[in-house]
N, C-alpha and C positions, 0 to 999 in steps of 0.2 A: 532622562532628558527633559526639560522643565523647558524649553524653545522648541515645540517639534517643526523638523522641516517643513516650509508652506507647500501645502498640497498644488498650490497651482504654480511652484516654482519646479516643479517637478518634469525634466527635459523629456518629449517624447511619450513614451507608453501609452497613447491614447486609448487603444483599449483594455488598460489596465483601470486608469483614469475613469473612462465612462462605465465599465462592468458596477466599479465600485458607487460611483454617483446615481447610477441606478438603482441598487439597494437602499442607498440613501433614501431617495424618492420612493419607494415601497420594498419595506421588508420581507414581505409575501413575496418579493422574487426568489427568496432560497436562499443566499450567500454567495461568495465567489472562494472558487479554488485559484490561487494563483502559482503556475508551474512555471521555473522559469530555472536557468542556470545562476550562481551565485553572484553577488554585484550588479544585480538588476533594478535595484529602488524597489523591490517587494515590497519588505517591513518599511521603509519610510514613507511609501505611498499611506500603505495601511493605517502607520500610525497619523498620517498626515491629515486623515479623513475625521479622525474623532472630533479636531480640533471647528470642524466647519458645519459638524452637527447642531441642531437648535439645542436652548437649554431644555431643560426638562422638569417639571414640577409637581415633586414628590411627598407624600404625608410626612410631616416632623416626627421621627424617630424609628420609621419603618424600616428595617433591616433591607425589606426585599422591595424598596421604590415603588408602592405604590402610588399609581396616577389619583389625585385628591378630587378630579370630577370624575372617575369611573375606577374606586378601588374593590381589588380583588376579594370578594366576598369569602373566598375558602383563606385569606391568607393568614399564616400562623400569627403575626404579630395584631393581628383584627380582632373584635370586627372595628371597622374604620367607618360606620354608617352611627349616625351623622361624624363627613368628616372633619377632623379638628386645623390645628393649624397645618398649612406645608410651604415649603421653602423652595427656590429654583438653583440646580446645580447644571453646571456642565453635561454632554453626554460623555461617561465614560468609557475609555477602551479598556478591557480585562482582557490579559495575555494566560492562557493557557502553557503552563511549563511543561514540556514532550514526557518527562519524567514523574509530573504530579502522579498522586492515586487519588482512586476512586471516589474516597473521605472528602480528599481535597476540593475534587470537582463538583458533585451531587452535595456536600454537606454530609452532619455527623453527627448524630444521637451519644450525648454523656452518658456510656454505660452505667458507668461510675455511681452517679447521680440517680438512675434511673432507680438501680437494684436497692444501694442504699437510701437513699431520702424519697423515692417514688417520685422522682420531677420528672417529666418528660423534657428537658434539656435538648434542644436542638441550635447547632452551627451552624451557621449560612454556608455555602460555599460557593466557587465560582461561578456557578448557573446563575445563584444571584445574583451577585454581585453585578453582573453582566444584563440583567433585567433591563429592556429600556436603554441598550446601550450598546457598543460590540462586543462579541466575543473573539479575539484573535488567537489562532493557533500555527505557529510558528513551525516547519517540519508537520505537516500534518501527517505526512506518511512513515511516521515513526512512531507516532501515540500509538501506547495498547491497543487493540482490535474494541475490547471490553471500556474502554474511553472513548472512543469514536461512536460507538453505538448510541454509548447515554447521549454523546452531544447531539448525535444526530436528531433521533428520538425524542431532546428538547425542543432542538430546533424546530421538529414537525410537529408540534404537539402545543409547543409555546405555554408550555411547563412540565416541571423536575417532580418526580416520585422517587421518595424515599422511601427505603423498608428496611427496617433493623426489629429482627427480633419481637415480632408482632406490633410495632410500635409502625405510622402508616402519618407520613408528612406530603403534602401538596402545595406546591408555591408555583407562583407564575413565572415563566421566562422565557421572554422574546426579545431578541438579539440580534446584528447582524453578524451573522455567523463570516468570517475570515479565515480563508487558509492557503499556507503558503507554501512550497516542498522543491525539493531540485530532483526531474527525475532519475538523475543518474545512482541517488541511494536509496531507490527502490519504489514501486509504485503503490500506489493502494488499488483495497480490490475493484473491481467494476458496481459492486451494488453500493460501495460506498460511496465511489465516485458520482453515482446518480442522484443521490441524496443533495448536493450541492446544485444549488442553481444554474449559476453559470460558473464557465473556466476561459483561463485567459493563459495565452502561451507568452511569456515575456524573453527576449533574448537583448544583449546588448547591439548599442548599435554598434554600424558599421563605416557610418559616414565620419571623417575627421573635423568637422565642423560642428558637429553633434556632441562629438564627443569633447570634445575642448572647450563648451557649453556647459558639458555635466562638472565637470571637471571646476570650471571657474565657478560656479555657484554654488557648490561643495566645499570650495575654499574660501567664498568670502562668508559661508554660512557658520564656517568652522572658528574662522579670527573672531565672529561679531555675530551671535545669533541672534541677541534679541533685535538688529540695527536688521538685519537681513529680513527678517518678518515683517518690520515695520516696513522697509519699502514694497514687502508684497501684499497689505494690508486690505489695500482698495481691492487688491481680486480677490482676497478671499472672500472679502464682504459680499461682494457683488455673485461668488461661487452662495454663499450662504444665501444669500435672498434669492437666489434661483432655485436655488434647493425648497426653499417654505413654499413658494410661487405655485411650484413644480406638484406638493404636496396637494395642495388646496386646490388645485387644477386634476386631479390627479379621479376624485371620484364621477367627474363629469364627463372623461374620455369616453368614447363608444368603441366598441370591438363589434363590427358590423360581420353580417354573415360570409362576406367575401374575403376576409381577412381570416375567419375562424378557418372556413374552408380551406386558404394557402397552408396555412399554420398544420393541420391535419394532415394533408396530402405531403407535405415536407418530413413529416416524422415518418409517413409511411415509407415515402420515398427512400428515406436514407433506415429504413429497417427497423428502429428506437425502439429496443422493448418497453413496454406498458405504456400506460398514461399520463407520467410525473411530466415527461417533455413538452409534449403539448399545452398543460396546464402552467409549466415554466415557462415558454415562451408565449402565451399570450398572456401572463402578467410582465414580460421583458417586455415585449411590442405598446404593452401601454404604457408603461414606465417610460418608454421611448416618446411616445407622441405627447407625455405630462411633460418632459424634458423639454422636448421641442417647443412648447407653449401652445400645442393643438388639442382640437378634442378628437381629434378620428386618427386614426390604428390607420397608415398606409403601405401599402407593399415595400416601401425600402423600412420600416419600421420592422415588417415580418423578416424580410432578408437579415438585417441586424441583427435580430432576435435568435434566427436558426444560427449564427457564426459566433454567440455568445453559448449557448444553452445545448449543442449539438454533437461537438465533437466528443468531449469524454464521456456523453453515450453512448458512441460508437463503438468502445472498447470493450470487449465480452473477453480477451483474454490476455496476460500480461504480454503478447508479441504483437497485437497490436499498435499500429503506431496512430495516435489521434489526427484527429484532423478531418476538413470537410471536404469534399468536391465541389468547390462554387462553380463549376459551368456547368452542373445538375443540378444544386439549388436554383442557379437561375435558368434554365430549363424547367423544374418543377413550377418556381412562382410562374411565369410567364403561360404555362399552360393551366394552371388553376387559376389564372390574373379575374377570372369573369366569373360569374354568375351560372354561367351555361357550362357545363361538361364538355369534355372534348370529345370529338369524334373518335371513334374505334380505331381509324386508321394510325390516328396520331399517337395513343393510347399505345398503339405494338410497336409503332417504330420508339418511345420512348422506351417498351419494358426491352427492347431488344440492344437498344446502348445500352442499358445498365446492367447486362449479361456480361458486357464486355471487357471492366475491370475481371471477373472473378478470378483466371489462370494466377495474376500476381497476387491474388489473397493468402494469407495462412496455411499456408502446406498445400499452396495451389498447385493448379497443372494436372492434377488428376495421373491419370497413370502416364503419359507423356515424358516428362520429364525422366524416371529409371531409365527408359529406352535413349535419348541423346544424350546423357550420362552415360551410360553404361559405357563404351569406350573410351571415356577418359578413365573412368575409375580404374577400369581394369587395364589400363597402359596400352589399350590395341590389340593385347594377345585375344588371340584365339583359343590358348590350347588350355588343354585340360587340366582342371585346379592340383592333381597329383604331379603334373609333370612340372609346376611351376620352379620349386623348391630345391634346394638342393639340400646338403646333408646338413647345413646349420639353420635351415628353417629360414633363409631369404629367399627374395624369389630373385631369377639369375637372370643375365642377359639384358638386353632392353628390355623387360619387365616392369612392372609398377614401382619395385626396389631401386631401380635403376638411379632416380633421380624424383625433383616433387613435382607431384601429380595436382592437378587444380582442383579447386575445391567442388565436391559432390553437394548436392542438394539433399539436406533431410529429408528419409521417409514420413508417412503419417506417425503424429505421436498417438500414445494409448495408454490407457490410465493401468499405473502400473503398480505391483504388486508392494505395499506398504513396509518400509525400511524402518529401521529405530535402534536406536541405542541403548542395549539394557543396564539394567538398574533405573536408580531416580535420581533425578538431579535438580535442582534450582536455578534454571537459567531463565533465560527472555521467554513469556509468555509465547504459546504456540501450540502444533497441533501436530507434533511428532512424536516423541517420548516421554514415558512416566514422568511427572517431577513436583517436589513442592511447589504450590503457587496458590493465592489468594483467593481462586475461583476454581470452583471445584468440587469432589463430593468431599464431606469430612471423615478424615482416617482418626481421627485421636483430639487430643488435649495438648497444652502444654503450658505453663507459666507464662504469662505477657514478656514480652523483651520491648520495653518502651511502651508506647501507646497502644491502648487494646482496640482492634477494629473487628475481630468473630471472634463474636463472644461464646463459649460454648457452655450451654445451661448446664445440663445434666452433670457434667465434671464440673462447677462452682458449686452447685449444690451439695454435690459428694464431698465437694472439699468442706462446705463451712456445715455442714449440718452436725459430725462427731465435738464440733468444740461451743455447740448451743445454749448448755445447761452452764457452760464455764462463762458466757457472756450474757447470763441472766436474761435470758428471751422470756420475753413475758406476750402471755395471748398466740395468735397464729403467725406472727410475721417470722422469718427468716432473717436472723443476724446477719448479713455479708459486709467481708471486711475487705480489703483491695489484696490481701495476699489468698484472699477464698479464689480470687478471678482466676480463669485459666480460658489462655486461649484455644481457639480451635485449629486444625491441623490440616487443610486440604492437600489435597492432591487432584492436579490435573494435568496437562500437559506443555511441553517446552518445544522453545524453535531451536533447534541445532545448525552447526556448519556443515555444511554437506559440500567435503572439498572432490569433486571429479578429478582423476588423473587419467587421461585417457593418452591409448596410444596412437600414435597417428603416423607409424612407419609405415614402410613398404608392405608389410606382411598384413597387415589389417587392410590397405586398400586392394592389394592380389584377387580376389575373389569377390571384389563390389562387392564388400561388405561395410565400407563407410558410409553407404545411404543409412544400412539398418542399423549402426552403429550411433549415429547421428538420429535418427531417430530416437533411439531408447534413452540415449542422456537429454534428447529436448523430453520427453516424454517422463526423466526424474525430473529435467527443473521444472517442469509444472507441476510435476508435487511437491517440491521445494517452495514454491510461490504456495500452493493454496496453504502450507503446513508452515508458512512466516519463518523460512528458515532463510539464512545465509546462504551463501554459496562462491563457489571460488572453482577456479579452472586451472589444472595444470597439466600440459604434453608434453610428451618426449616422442622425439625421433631423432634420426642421423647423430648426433654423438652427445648430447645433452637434452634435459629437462628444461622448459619454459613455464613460466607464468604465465598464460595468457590472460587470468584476469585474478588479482587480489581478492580476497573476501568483501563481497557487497551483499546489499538487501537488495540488490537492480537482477531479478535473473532476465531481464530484457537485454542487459549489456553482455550476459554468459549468453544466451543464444545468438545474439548475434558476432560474437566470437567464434562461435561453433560453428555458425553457417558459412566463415570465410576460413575455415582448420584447413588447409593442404594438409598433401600426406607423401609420402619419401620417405625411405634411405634406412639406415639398419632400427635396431631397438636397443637404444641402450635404458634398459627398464628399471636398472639400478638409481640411474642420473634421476629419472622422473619420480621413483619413491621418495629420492635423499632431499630430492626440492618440496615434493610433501612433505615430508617431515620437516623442514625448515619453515614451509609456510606456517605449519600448526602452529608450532616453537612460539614464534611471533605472536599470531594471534590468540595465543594461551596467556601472552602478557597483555593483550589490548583488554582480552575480555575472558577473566577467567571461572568464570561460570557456562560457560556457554561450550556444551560439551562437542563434537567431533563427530561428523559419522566420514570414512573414505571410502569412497562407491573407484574403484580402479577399474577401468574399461578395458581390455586385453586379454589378447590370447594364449599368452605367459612365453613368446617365442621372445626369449634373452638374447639378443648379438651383440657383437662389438667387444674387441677388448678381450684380455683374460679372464677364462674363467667367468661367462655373463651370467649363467643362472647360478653358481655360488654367492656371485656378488649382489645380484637383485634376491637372494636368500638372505642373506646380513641384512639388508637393506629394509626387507618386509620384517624380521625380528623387532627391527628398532620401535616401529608398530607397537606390536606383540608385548614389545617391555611396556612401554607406557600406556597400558591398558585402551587404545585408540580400537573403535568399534570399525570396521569395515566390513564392506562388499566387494567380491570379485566379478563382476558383468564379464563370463567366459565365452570368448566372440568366436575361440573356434568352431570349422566347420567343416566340411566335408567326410567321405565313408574313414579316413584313417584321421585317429583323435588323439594327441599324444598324453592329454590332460595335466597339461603345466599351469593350468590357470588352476586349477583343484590346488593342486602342489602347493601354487603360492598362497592361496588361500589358508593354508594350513599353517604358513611361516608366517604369515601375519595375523594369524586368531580370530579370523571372521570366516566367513562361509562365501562359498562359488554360487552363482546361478547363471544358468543362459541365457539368449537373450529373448526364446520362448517362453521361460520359468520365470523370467522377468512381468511378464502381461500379468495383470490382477485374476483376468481368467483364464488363465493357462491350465488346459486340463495335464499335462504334465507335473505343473507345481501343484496343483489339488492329490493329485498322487501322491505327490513327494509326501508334500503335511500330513496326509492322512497315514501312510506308513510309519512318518514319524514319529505321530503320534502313539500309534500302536507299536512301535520300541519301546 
């Protein structure tokens, strides 16, 4: 796009707007995350900002932009002392592709070059490039984990190391770092999230006047861009000389002790692990008062500050939902507003309101909740879990069977006993099963396929060292010729789809067993999340299998799926394999590397229909044919066991476990292995 859209013609988003204009004014604020649903003016805004940056003036010829009144003394293209001529360019935005590697990002040492002609050969890459300028990443919550690290780690550090093979490159890079993601295809972790300055939650509007704004400026941007810019000329100019203003004002602001204090007592207040917060928002709070044209940090400056820099702190696990309590922030500033400490009294009745959210927290409610549950789950009966049943394994009468039962609340989750897929595979980078992948320890060698990026010494040696005397080596050197290279071979591990088929008839809710059932699949998809796995949901009850949610990177949107699951009516446990199998089907063509695990939730009680446990026996085979890894999560319970979940287990080629064998420290399953083992 050679016209980018005018940042100040940009409808709304104000705090999309100002998070980014602050960065502007000091890069030391961190970057902005910006989360929002699709069609929000993310990337336009983004791209809209490079355009209103100052120029910048760089040494002539210098790959990595150094500043000609203060160049980088370590830089590879240097030394630049005394510096010679330099030129004034634009600031650049450099987009990160979700897809790039590592090479791409950090830069790249010419193997090639190094082994034969002894040059140390080094590539810029995107850090550079990005020097002095933005860095935007697009989907941030989809880049490698092993991508996100480097950038971050530039970020903070404001420059890239390189390491190839003893070979030790250092260049400067400070950037505004930019990112953008829709949380519905998955989030990133919490330490990552911290890393980022501030986050900005962007949704469209809702007003029709608003929107018929965006709407008309889009279209006459779209007939006439260069005609479109010019008439928004005058603000951007007017944005850009506030912006320099903003700068040069910016080292004479004061952060007085009554501002540090609010700032402090805000982080403690809303929990914030470590120190990154504090130090983010009192570079936000002056960035605000350089903004404003002041020099002193005021309390609506700190307010600002904690509602940019605060909430995707907040988030320690992916079921939290972000976000602040401003009538506690502004209860916190208001009682820190002074100089003086508050009195004791005021101190208790404050810590004693903020007891008061906890019940709706993360698996709140404490033990409360099982007990006014518990007669719904269990349909009102009273009676005893043997008499519920009758000879086909429903439970009869007005029972839980009866009809659907409302949804139970998950028990506590608990870190659960590690699942995986055997063999090795080559799918999406992750931290579940065996698999080729670029990071890793090294298993072997192998000829380059295209571009060589691990290099592996000891197998090029072996290779060129028998054909020496034929290529006339003279003295100590080592002839190496490009078919001597051999690459190296890692092995680390992969994210899988880990598709839940759980059952959610009558017969699993009979005996309030949907709290602890609910529990142990929230309790996989947060090992699904820390292990960057996919995840998908599918039940059956009453007479078919459902989707209840397509394969995503969100397991935020699988539990909250889970936590609204009713339960009813018979099992047709066939119907709920054959839609697993259909989901895989599919997603074997979206992404066919990306191998399979199915974790089945049930007690293996077959109804409905002719013939239900033959038929959910065909059904578990189809499994079995196409080599599909699973698990059986076996929910039965009580003194009489009939073990049909064993059974299916068996017809589908993966193994049973309960949902006590399930826990990481289940001394049942320490048993199991340990016997195992000694078979």
């Amino acid at each position: 796009m050679s016209t980018p859209f005018p940042f100040t013609a940009v409808v709304g988003q104000d705090d999309l707007r100002l998070a980014l204009l602050l960065n502007a004014v000091s890069p030391a604020v961190g970057g902005v995350l910006v989360r929002g649903e699709k069609g929000t003016a993310k990337s336009t805004a983004v791209r809209a900002l490079s355009a209103l940056l100052p120029t910048v003036d760089v040494v002539a010829g210098c790959r990595f932009s150094c500043d000609p009144a203060a160049p980088d003394p370590a830089c590879p293209d240097g030394p630049h002392n005394p510096p010679g001529a330099f030129e004034s360019r634009p600031s650049r935005m450099v987009e990160l592709p979700v897809g790039a590697s590592e090479d791409r990002l950090v830069g790249a040492l010419d193997i090639e070059r190094a082994l034969s002609e002894g040059v140390k050969a080094f590539e810029p890459g995107l850090l550079a490039d990005a020097h002095r300028g933005i860095l935007y990443v697009d989907e941030v919550n989809l880049l490698h984990d092993h991508l996100v690290d480097l950038l971050l780690d530039a970020a903070a550090m404001g420059a890239s190391y390189v390491e190839r093979e003893g070979v030790s490159v250092r260049h400067a890079s400070k950037f505004l770092l930019v990112g953008t993601m829709n949380p519905e295809e998955g989030e990133l972790r919490p330490q990552l999230l911290d890393r980022f300055g501030l986050t900005v939650e962007v949704a469209a509007s809702r007003e029709p006047d608003q929107r018929v704004e965006v709407v008309r400026r889009r279209l006459a941007y779209d007939d006439d861009p260069a005609g479109f810019a010019a008439r928004w000329a005058d603000e951007e100019s007017a944005v850009r000389q506030r912006i320099v203003a903003a700068r040069e004002l910016l080292p004479s602001v004061r952060l007085g002790d009554g501002a540090l204090r609010q700032i402090a007592a805000t982080c403690a207040a809303f929990e914030v692990d470590g120190m990154r917060a504090d130090i983010v928002m009192a570079r936000t709070a002056t960035a605000l008062a350089a903004w404003a044209g002041r020099t002193d940090v005021l309390a609506e400056d700190v307010r600002q500050a904690a509602l940019l820099a605060l909430p995707h702190r907040r988030r320690r696990n992916p079921f939290d939902a972000p976000g602040l309590d401003e009538d506690k922030l502004d209860e916190t500033l208001e009682e820190f507003g002074s100089e003086d400490p508050g009195d004791a009294e005021d101190s208790e009745g404050g810590s004693g309101n903020d007891d008061e959210p906890d019940p709706d927290g993360p698996g709140g409610g404490g033990g409360q909740p099982p007990a006014s549950d518990g007669p719904e789950a269990d349909g009102g009966s009273g009676a005893r879990p043997e008499q519920e049943y009758g000879d086909s394994g429903e439970p009869q009468g007005s029972g839980a069977g009866a009809g659907e039962q409302s949804a139970v609340r998950a028990s506590e989750p608990f870190r659960t006993k590690v699942l995986s897929v055997p063999g090795l595979g080559d799918g999406a980078a992750g931290r579940r099963s065996r698999a080729r992948t670029e990071h890793g320890r090294t298993t072997g060698a192998r000829r380059p396929r295209g571009a060589l990026t691990k290099l592996h010494l000891a197998a090029t040696v072996q290779a060129a060292a028998p054909h020496q005397r034929a290529r006339g080596r003279s003295g100590r050197g080592l002839v190496v010729r490009r078919d001597d290279l051999r690459q190296a071979t890692r092995e680390g591990r992969e994210g899988n789809l880990v598709l839940f088929v759980v059952d959610a008839s009558g017969s699993m809710a009979a005996r309030r067993r949907m709290s602890a059932v609910k529990g142990a699949v929230l309790s996989l998809l947060l090992d699904a999340y820390q292990r960057r796995d996919k995840v998908g949901l599918v039940t059956f009850r009453g007479s078919a299998g459902e989707v209840a949610l397509p394969p995503t990177s969100s397991v935020d949107a699988a539990a909250a799926r889970l936590e609204t699951l009713p339960t009813g009516g018979r099992t047709p446990l066939a119907a709920g394999l054959l839609r697993a199998h259909e989901v895989l089907r599919v997603e074997r063509l979206r992404d066919p590397a990306r191998r399979a695990l199915v974790v089945l939730v049930t007690d293996g009680r077959a109804t409905g229909g002719p013939e239900p446990v033959a038929l959910a026996g065909r059904a578990a085979r189809l499994f079995a044919a196409d080599g599909v890894a699973s698990v059986v999560v076996d929910c039965e319970s009580g003194p009489v066991r009939l073990g049909l979940a064993g059974q299916l287990a068996g017809e589908l080629g993966g193994t049973a476990v309960t949902l006590d064998e399930l826990r990481a420290d289940s001394i049942a399953g320490l048993v199991k292995d340990v016997q195992r083992r000694a078979a």
